[in-house]
C-alpha positions as CSV (number, residue, x, y, z in Angstrom):
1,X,-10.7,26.0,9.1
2,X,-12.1,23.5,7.1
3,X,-10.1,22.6,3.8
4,X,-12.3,21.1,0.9
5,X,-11.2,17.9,-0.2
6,X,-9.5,17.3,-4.4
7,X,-12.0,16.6,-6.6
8,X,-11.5,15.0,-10.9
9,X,-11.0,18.4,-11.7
10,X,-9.2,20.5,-8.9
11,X,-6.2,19.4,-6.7
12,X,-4.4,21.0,-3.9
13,X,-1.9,23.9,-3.7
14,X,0.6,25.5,-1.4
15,X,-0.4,29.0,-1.0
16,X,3.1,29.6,-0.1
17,X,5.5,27.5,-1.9
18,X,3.5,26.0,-4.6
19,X,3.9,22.6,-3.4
20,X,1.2,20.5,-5.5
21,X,2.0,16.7,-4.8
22,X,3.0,16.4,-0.7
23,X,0.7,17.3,2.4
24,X,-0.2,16.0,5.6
25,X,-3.8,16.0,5.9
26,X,-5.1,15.2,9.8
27,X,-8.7,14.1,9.4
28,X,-11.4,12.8,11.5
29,X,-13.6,10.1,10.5
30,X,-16.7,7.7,12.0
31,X,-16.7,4.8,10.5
32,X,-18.2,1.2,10.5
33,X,-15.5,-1.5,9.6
34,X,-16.7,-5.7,9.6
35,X,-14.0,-7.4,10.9
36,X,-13.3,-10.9,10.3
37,X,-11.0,-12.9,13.1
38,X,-9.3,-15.7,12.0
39,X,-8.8,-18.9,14.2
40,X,-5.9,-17.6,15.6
41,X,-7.5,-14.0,16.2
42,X,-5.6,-11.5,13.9
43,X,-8.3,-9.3,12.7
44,X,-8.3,-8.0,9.7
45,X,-10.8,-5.6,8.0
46,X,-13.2,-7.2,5.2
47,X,-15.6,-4.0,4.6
48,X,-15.8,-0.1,5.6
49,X,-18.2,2.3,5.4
50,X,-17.4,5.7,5.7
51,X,-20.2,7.5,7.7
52,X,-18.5,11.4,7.8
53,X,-15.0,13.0,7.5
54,X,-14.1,16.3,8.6
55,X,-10.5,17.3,7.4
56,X,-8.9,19.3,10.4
57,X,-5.7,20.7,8.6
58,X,-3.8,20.0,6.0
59,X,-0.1,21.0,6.5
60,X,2.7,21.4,3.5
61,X,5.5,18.8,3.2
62,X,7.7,21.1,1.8
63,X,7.4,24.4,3.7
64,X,5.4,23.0,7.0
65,X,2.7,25.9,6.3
66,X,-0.1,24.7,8.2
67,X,-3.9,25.3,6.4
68,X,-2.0,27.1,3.6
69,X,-3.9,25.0,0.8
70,X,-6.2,26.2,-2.4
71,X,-8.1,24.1,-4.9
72,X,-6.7,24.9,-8.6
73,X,-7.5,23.6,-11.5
74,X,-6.3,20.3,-12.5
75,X,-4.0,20.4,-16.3
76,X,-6.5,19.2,-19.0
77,X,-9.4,18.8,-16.4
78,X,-11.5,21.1,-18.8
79,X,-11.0,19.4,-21.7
């Protein structure tokens, strides 16, 4: 199942409990990071392009219903 992601005028909602603000979202992504070593070699990552993203599931925080979500409105998004 593939769950569509928030956009500026819908957001995410338990099916079940009505949970609106906490979810686990599993996702798979392929991405191309630049990575700058410093002189002692910790790496840390300057720029990253996402190239594609594929949400897997998206379980509930509150009632652990797994790929239970709906895009609703978002309050005022209309306006």
């Amino acid at each position: 199942m593939t769950v569509p992601l928030p956009t500026a005028e819908t957001r995410w909602r338990c099916t079940l409990c009505g949970n609106l603000t906490r979810f686990d979202v599993t996702r798979s992504s392929k991405v191309v990071e630049y990575v700058h070593l410093d002189l002692a070699g910790e790496p840390k990552v300057e720029e990253r392009d996402v190239l594609s993203e594929t949400i897997e599931s998206v379980r509930c925080r509150w009632c652990n219903a797994v790929d239970q979500v709906e895009l609703v409105d978002r309050p005022g998004a209309g306006s």
